[in-house]
NUTI-368572 format. One record per residue (C-alpha): x, y, z; residue number from 1; chain. Coordinates in Angstrom, 2 decimals. Last residue first. Layout:
NODE         X         Y         Z     i   ch
NODE         X         Y         Z   NUM    A
...
END
This chain:
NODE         X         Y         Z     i   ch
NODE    -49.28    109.07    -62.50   515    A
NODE    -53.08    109.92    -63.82   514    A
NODE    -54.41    109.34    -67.17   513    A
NODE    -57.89    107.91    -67.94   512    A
NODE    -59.37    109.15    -64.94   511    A
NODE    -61.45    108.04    -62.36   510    A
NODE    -63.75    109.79    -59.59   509    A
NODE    -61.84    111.37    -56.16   508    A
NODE    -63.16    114.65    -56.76   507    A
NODE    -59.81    115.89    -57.72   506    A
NODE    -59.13    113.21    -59.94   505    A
NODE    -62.38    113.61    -61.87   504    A
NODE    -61.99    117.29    -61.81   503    A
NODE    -58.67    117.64    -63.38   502    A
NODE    -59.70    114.76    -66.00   501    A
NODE    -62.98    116.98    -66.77   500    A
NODE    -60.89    120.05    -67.26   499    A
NODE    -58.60    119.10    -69.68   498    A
NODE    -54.72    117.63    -69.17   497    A
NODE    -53.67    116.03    -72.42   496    A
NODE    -51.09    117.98    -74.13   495    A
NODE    -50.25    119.61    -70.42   494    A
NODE    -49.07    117.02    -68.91   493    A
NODE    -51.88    115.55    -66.08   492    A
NODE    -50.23    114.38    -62.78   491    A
NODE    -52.53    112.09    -60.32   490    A
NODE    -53.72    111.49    -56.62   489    A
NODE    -51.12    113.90    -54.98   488    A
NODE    -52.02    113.46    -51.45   487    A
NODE    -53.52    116.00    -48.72   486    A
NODE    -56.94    114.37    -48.66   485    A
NODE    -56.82    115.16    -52.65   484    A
NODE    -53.85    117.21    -54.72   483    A
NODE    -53.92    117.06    -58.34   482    A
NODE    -50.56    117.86    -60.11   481    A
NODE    -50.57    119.83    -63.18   480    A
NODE    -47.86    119.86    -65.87   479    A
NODE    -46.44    122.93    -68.29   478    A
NODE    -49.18    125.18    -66.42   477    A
NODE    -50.71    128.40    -67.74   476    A
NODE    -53.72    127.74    -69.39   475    A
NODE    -55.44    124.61    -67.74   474    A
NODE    -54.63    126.30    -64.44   473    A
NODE    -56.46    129.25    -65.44   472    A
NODE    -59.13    127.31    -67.13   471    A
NODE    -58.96    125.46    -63.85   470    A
NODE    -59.55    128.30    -61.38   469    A
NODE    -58.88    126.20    -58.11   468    A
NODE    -55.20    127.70    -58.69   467    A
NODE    -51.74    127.05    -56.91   466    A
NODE    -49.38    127.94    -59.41   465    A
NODE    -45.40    126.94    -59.01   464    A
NODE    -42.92    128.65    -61.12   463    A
NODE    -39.34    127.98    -61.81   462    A
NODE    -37.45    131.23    -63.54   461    A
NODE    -35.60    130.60    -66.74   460    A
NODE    -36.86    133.75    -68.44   459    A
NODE    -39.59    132.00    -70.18   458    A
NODE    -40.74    131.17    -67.13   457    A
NODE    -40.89    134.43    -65.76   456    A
NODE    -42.52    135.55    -69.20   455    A
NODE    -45.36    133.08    -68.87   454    A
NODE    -46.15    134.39    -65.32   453    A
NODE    -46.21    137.93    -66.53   452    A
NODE    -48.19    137.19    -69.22   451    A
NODE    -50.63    136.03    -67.03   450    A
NODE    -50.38    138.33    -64.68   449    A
NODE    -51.02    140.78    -67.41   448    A
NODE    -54.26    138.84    -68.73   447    A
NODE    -55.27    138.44    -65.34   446    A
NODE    -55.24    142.42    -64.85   445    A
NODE    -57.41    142.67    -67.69   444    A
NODE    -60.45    139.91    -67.20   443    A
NODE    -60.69    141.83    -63.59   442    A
NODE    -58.76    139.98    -60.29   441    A
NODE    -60.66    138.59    -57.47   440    A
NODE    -58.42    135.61    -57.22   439    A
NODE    -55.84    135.70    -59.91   438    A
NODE    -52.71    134.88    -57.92   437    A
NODE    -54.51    131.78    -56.79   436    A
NODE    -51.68    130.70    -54.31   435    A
NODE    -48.37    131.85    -56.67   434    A
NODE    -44.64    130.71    -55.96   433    A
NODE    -42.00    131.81    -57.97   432    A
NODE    -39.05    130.12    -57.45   431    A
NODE    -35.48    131.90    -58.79   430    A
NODE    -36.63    135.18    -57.11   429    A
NODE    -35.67    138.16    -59.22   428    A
NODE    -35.73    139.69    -55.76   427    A
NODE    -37.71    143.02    -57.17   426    A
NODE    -40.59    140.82    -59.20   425    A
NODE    -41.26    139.74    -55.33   424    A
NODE    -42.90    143.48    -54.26   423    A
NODE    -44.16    144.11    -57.66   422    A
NODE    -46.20    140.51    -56.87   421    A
NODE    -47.89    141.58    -53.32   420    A
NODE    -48.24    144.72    -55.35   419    A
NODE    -50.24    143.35    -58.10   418    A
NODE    -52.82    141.31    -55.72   417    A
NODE    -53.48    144.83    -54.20   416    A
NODE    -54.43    145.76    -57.44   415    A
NODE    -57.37    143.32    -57.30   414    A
NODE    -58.27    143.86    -54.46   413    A
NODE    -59.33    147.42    -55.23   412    A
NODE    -56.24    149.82    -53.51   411    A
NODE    -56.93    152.22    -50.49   410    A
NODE    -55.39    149.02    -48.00   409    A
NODE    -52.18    149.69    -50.24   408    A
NODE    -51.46    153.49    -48.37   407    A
NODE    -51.07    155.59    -51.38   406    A
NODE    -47.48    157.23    -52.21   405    A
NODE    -46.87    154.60    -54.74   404    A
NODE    -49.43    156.19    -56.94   403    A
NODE    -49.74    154.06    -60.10   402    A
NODE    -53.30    154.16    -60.32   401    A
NODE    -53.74    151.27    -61.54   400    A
NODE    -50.80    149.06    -60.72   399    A
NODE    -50.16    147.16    -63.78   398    A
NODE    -47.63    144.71    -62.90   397    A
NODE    -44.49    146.86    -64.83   396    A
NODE    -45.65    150.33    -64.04   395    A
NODE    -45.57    149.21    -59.94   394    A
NODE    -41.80    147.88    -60.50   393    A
NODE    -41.14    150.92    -62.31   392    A
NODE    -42.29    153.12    -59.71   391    A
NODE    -41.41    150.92    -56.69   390    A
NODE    -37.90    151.26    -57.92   389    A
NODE    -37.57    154.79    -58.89   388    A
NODE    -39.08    156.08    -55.44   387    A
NODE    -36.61    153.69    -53.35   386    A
NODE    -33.51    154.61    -54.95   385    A
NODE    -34.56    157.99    -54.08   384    A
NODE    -35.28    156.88    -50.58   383    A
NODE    -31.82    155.27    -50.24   382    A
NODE    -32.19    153.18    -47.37   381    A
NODE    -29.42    153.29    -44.48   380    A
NODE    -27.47    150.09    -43.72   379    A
NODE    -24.35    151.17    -43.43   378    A
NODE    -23.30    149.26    -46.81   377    A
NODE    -26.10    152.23    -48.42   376    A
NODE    -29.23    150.60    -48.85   375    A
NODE    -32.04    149.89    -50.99   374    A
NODE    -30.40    146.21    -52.01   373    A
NODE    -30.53    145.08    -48.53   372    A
NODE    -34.23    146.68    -47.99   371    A
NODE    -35.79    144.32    -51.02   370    A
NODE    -38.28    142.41    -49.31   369    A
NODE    -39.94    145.33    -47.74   368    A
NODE    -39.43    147.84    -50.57   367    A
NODE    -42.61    146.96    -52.49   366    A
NODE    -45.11    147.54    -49.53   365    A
NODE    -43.12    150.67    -48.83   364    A
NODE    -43.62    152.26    -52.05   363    A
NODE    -47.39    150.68    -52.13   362    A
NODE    -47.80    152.76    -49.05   361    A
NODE    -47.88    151.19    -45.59   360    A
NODE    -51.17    150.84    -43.59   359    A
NODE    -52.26    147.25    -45.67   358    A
NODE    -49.03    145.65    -44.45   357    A
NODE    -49.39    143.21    -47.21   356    A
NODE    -48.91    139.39    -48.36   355    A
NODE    -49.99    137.33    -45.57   354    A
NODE    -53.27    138.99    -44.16   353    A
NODE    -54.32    141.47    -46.88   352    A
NODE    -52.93    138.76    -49.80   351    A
NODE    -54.27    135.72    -48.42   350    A
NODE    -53.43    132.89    -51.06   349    A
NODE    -49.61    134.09    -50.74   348    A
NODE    -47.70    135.58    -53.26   347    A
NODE    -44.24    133.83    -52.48   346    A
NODE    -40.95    134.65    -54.32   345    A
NODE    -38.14    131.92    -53.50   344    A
NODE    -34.60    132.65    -53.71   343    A
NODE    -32.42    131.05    -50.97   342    A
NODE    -32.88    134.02    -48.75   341    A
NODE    -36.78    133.74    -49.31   340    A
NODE    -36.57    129.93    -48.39   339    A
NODE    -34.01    130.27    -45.15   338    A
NODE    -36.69    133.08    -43.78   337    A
NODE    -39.92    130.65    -44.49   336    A
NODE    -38.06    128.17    -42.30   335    A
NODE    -36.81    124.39    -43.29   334    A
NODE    -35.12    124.65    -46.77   333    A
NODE    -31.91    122.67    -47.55   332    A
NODE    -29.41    124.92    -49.78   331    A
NODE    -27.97    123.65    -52.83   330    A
NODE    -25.57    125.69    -54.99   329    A
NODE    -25.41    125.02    -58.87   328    A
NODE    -26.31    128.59    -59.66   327    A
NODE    -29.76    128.15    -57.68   326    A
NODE    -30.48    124.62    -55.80   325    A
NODE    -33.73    124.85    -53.25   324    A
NODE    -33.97    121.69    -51.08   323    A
NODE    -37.09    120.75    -49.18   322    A
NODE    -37.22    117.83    -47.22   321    A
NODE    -39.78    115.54    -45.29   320    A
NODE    -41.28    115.48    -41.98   319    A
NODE    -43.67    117.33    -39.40   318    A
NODE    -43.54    120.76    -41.03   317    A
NODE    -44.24    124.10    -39.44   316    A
NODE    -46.40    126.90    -41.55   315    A
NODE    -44.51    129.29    -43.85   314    A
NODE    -41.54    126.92    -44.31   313    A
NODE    -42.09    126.68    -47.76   312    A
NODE    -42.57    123.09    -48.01   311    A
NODE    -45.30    123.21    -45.00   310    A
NODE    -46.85    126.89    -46.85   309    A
NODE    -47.33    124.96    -50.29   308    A
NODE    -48.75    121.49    -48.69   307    A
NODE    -51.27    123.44    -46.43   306    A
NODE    -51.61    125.83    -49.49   305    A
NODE    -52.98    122.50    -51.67   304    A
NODE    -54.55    120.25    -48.62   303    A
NODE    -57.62    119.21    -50.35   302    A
NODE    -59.78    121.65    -48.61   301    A
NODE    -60.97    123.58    -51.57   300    A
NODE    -60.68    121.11    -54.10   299    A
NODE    -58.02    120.22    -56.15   298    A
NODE    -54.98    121.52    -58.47   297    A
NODE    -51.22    122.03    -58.22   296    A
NODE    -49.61    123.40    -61.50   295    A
NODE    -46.05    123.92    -62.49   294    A
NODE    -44.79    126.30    -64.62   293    A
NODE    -41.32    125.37    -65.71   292    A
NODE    -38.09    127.74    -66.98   291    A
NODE    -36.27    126.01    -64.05   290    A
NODE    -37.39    122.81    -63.04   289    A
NODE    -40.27    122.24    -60.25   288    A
NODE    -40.12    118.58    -58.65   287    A
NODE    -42.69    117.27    -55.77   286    A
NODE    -42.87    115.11    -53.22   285    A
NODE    -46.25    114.67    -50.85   284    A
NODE    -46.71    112.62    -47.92   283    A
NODE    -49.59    113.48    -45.96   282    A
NODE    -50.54    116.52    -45.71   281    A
NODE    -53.31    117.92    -44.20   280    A
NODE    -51.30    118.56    -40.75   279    A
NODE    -48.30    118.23    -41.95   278    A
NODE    -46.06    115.99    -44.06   277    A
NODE    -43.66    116.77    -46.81   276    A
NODE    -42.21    113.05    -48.39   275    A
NODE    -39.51    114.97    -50.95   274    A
NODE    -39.47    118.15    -52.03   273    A
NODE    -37.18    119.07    -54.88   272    A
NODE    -37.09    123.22    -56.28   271    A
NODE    -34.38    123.92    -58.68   270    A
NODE    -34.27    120.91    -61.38   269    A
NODE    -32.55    121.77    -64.47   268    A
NODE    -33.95    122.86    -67.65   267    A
NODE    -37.62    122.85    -68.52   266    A
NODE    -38.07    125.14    -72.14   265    A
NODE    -41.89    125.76    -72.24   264    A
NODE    -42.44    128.35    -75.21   263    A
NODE    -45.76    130.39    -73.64   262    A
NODE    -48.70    129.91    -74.92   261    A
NODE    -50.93    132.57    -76.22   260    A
NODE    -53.59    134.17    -74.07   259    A
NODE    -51.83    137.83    -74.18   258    A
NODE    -51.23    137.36    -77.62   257    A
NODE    -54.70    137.13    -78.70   256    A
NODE    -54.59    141.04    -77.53   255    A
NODE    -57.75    141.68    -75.63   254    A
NODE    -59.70    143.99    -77.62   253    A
NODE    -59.84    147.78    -75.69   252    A
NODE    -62.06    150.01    -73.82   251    A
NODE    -61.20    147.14    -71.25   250    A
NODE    -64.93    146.59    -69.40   249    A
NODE    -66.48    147.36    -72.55   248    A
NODE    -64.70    144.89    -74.55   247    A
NODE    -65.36    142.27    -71.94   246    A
NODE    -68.75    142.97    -72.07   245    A
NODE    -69.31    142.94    -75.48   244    A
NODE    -67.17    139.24    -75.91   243    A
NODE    -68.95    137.84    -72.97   242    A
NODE    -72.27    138.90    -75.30   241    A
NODE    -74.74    141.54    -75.29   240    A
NODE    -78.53    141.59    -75.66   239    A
NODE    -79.69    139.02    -73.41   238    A
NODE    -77.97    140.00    -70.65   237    A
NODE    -79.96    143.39    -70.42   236    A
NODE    -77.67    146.03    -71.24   235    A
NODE    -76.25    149.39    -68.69   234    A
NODE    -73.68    151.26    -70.07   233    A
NODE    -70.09    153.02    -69.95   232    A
NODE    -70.51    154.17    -66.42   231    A
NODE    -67.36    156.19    -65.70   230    A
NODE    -64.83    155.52    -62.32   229    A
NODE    -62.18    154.41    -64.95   228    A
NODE    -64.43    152.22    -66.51   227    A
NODE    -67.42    150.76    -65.25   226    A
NODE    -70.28    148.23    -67.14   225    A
NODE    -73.87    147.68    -65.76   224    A
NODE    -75.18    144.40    -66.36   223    A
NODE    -78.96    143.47    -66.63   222    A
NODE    -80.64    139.84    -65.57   221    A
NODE    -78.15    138.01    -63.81   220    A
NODE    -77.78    134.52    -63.59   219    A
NODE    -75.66    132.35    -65.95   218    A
NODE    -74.68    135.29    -67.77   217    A
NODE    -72.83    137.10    -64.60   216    A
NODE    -71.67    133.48    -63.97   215    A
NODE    -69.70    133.34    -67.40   214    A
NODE    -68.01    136.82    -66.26   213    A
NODE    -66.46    135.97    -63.94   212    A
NODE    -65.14    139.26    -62.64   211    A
NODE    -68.05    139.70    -60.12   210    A
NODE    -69.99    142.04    -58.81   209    A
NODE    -73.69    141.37    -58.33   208    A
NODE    -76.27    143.43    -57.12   207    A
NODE    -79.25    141.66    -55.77   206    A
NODE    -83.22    142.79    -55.36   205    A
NODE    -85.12    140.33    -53.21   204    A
NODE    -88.62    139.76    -54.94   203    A
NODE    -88.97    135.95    -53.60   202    A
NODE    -87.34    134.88    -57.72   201    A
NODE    -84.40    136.53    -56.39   200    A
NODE    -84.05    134.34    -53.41   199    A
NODE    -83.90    131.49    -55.12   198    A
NODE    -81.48    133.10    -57.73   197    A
NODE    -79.06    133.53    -55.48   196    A
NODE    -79.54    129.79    -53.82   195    A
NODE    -78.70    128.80    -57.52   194    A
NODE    -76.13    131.28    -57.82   193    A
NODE    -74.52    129.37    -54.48   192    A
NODE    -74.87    126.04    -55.29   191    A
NODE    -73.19    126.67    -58.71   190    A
NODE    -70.47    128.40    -57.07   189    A
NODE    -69.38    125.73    -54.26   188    A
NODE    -69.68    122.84    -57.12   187    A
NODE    -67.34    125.18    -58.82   186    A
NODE    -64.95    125.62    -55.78   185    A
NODE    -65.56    128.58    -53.52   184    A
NODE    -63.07    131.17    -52.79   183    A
NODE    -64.08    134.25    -55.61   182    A
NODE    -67.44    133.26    -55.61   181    A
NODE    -68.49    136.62    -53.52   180    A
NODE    -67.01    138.87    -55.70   179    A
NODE    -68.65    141.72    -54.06   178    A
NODE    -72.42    140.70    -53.18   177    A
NODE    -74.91    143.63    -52.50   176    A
NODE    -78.32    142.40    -51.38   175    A
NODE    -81.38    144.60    -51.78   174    A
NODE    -84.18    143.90    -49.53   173    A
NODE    -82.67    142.86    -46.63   172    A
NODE    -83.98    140.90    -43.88   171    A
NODE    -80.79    141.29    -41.53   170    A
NODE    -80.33    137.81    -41.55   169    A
NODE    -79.90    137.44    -44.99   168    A
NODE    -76.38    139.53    -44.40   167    A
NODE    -75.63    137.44    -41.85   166    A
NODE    -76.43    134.40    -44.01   165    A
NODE    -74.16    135.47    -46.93   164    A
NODE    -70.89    135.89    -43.92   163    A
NODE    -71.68    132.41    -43.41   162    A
NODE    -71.85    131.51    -47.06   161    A
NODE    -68.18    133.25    -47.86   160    A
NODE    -67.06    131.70    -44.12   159    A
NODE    -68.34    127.78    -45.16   158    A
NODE    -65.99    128.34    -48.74   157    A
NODE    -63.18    129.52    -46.30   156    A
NODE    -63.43    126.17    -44.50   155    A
NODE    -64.94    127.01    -40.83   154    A
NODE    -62.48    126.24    -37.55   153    A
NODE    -62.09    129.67    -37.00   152    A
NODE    -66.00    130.75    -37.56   151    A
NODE    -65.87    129.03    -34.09   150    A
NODE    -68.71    126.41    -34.42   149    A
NODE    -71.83    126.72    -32.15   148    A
NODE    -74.25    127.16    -34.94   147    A
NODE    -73.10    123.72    -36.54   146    A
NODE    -73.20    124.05    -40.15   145    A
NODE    -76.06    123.59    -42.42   144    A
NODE    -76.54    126.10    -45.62   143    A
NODE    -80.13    126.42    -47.90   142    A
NODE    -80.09    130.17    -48.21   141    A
NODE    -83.20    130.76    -46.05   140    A
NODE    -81.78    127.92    -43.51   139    A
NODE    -79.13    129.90    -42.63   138    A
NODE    -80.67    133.41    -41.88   137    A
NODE    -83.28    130.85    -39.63   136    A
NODE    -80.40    129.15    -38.20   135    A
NODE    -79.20    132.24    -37.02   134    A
NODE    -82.24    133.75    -35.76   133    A
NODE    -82.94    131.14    -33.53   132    A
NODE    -79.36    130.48    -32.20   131    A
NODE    -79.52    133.88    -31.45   130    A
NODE    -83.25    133.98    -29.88   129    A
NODE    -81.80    130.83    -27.61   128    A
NODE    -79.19    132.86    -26.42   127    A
NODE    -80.73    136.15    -25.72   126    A
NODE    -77.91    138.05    -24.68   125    A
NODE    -77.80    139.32    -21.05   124    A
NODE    -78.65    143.34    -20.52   123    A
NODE    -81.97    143.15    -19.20   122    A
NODE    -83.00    141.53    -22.35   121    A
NODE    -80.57    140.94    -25.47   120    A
NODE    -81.16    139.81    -28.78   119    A
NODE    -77.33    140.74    -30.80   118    A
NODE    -78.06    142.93    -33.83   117    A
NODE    -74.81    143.96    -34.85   116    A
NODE    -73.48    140.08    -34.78   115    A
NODE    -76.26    138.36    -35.88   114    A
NODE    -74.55    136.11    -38.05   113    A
NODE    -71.26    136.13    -36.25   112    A
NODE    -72.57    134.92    -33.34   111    A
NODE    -74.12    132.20    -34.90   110    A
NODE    -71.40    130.77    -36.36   109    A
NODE    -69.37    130.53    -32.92   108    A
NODE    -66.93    134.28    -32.05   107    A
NODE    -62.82    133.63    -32.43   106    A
NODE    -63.00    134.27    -36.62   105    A
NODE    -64.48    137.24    -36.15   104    A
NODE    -65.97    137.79    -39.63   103    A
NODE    -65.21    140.26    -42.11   102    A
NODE    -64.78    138.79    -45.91   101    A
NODE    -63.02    140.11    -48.30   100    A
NODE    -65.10    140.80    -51.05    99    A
NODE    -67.46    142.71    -48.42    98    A
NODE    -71.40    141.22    -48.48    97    A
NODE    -73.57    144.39    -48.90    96    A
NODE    -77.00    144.57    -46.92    95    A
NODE    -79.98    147.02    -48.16    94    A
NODE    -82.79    147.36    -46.57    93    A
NODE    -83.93    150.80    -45.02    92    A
NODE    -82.47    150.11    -42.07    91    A
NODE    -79.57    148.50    -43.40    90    A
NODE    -79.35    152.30    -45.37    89    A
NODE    -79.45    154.60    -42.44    88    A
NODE    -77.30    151.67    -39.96    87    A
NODE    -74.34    152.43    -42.95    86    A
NODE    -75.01    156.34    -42.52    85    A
NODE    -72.11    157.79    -45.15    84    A
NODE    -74.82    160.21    -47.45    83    A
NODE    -78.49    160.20    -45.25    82    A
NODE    -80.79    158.14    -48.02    81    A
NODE    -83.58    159.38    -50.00    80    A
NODE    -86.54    157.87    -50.27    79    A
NODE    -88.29    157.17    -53.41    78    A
NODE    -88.27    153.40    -52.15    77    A
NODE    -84.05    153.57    -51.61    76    A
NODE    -82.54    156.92    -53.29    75    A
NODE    -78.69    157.07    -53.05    74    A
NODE    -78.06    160.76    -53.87    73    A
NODE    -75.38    162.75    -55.91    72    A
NODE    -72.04    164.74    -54.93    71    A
NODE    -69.38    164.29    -52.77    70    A
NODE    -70.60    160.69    -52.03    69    A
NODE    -69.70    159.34    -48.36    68    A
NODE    -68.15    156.42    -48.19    67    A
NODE    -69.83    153.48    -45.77    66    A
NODE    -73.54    154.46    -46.63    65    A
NODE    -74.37    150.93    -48.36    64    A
NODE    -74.28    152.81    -52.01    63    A
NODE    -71.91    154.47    -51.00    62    A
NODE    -69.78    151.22    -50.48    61    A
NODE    -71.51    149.89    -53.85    60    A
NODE    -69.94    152.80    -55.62    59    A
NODE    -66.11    152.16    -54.17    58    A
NODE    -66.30    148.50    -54.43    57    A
NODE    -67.09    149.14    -58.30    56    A
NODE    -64.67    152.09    -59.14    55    A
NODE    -62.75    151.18    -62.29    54    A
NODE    -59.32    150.24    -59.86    53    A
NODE    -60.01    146.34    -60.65    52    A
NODE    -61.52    146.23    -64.42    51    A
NODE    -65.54    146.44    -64.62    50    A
NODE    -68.56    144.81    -63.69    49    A
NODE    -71.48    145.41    -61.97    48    A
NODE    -74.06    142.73    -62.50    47    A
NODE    -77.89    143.00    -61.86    46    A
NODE    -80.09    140.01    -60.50    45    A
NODE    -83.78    141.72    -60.43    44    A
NODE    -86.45    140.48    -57.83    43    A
NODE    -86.89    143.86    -57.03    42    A
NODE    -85.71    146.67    -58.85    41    A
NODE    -81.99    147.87    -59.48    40    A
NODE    -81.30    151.38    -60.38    39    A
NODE    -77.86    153.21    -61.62    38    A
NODE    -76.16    156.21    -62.00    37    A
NODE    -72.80    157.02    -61.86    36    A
NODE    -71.20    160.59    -62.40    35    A
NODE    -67.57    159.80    -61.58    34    A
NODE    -66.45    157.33    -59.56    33    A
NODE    -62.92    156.46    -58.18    32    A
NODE    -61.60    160.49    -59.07    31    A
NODE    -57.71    161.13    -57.81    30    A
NODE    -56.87    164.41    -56.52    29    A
NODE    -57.60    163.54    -53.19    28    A
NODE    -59.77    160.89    -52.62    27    A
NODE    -62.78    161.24    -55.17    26    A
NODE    -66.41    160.37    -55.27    25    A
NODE    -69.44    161.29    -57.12    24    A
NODE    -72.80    159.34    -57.56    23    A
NODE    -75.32    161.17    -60.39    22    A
NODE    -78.32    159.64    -58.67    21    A
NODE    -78.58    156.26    -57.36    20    A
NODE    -81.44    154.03    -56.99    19    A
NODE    -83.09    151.07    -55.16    18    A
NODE    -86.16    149.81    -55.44    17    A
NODE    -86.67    150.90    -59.13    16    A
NODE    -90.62    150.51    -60.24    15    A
NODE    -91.96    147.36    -62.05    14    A
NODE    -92.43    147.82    -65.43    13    A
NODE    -96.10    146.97    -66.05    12    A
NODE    -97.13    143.09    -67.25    11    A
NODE    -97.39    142.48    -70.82    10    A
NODE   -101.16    141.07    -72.02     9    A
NODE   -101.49    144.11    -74.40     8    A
NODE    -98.66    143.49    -75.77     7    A
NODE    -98.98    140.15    -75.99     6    A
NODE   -102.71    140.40    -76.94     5    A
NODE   -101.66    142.54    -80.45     4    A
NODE   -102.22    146.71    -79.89     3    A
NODE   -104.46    147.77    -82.94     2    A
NODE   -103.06    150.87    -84.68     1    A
END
């Protein structure tokens, strides 16, 4: 057989830079990965994907040397790699960018980036070799910000590309990124693949986790599918589909109900602020009726949780008022304590800061707000009570595993998001108040919040969704309001709110409808 000029013309395979071998791991009785394998080689973008709980963070922290594997190998350049050394494997190139991210927020920007590796002679940092190196990592991925900026002070979407330049800086040859567009606005996102790719097409190999699944076809290459700890396959993006993927992920269709609407039914007014000011806020009023989902959209920045956590009582307020009316009783709102007494569920935007105590079990987690009704009139909790509440609470969200007797900070992301809401779902709370409550969250999992969300309405209960997800927003809300320099610059309804009206008010262009 005569072999045509394009094959003959077609370039080698190029050979795996990073591998792993048969990867094992369990805690306990429970298995996170089973059997994985998987190779990357340079240059490539590769997705891992997979529903929260199927084992991703897990295998990429082997991967990086932070778990230990109980069986298999982590081979990097035909070299294999001492199981649980994290300086073994940055040595040999690889850097992984956490989901959450783990800068010290009191140290300058460039601190932070070569923090690990700090230039020092005689015993005295290098200064001018750290501001060197730092601006270096940051000009290789395209970012300016001041080097001598407390990471503090930094926008989260500034911290995600931060954090993305101390990686860089370590010279890396395979980059791990965990849901790294998980806090960025889409502008922020579309920079940021395109700086991925950039540094693709230079031969750097990059793994890519990410539950969006439109940006896994936007730039990656292959995608490697878990389940339940399990690697269900490995396809080139060009021979699968969102629908494939998504199928794969699940083991399962996604029921069309799960994405229907829900039956909007506004009744009487339970949440009213009126004129809340703080710092980012300047003036905002706001109505939330029972049975209502209410969205607030904008940028990152625009002053969305500022507003939320001011009217809430979270953060201090300098003016305005806040009333909460539930049974025909009205109660004025000015401390975070008066607002959960009064009835208000809040899943906050920062769910391992502000929604968890990450060393207490998901039992525990789940009992905080709910201690009065655990316990006897003397005040002593009923542990049995306890057991058969954060069970069924945990069964209703989703939690996967459902072991309430794990510590939460062992959970994915993901189902950490579904015990900061198990822990509210208890109080029956009258306003339900969600700051992305599908941030980092599998195609599955949002499905359930969804319908979760929907049903709370349905059931009478006022919601308010804080989202810069817009089909999200888009899907769930009754009206949106669009919140820019700490204003609301427009309300869509939800017959003719779309995505390009959102955006146009939110990015301070014009829009056809806007109150």
């Amino acid at each position: 057989m005569t072999q045509g000029p394009s094959d003959a013309d077609d370039p080698a395979p190029t050979a795996p830079i990073l591998e792993a071998h048969n990867l094992h791991k369990h805690f306990g009785g429970a298995v996170a990965v089973d059997d994985v394998s998987l190779e990357v080689r340079p240059g490539e973008v590769h997705a891992v994907v997979g529903e929260n709980g199927a084992g991703k963070s897990t295998f990429m922290r082997m991967l990086a040397g932070i778990l230990v594997p109980n069986e298999g190998d982590v081979v990097m350049d035909g070299t294999r790699l001492e199981p649980g050394s994290p300086q073994e494997a940055i040595d040999a190139g690889i850097s992984l960018v956490h989901q959450e991210l783990s800068l010290i927020p009191e140290m300058t920007v460039a601190e932070n980036i070569v923090l690990g590796a700090m230039p020092t002679r005689g015993g005295f940092i290098r200064r001018r070799a750290l501001k060197a190196t730092a601006q270096a990592a940051l000009d290789e991925i395209g970012v300016g910000v001041d080097l001598d900026e407390p990471v503090s002070r930094l926008s989260v979407a500034l911290r995600q590309f931060v954090e993305i330049a101390r990686a860089v800086a370590r010279e890396p040859r395979v980059l791990i990124l965990d849901e790294p567009t998980a806090t960025l606005t889409p502008a922020e996102t579309d920079y940021l693949l395109d700086m991925l790719q950039r540094l693709a097409d230079r031969g750097l190999a990059i793994l890519y986790i990410s539950h969006r699944i439109p940006e896994i076809f936007t730039i990656c290459d292959t995608v490697s599918v878990l389940r339940d700890g399990e690697l269900v396959g490995t396809v080139g993006i060009d021979d699968t589909s969102p629908t494939d993927i998504v199928d794969m992920m699940v083991g399962r269709e996604l029921k069309q109900e799960l994405q229907a609407d829900h039956e909007s039914n506004p009744q009487g007014v339970v949440l009213r602020a009126r004129d809340v000011r703080a710092p980012g806020v300047n003036g905002i009023d706001l109505d939330v009726r029972a049975g209502e989902i209410v969205g607030i959209g904008g940028l990152v920045g625009a002053g969305r949780t500022e507003f939320v956590r001011a009217m809430l009582g979270a953060d201090p307020r300098n003016a305005g008022t806040v009333q909460l009316t539930v049974d025909g009783e009205t109660r004025l709102i000015n401390s975070y304590g008066q607002a959960v007494a009064a009835g208000v569920g809040y899943v906050p935007e920062e769910r391992r800061a502000d929604g968890l105590a990450l060393t207490m079990t998901v039992r525990d987690n789940i009992a905080l707000p709910n201690r009065k009704a655990l316990s006897s009139p003397l005040g002593v909790l009923k542990r049995g009570q306890i057991v058969t509440y954060a069970k069924d609470l945990a069964d209703d969200v989703g939690l996967r595993p459902p072991r309430i007797e794990l510590e939460a900070g062992a959970y994915s992301g993901g189902n950490q998001q579904k015990i900061v809401v198990a822990k509210w779902l208890g109080r029956a709370p009258a306003l339900f108040v969600l700051d992305e409550p599908t941030r980092g969250v599998d195609v599955g999992a949002k499905a359930e919040i969804h319908r979760l969300v929907r049903s709370l309405a349905e059931q009478g209960t006022a919601v308010l969704v804080i989202s810069s997800d817009l089909p999200e927003l888009l899907e769930l809300s009754d009206t949106i309001h669009v919140v820019r320099d700490g204003q609301i610059v427009g309300t869509l309804p939800r017959d003719v709110a779309d995505e390009s009206s959102v955006m146009a008010l939110a990015s301070g262009g014009t829009s056809m409808i806007g109150v």
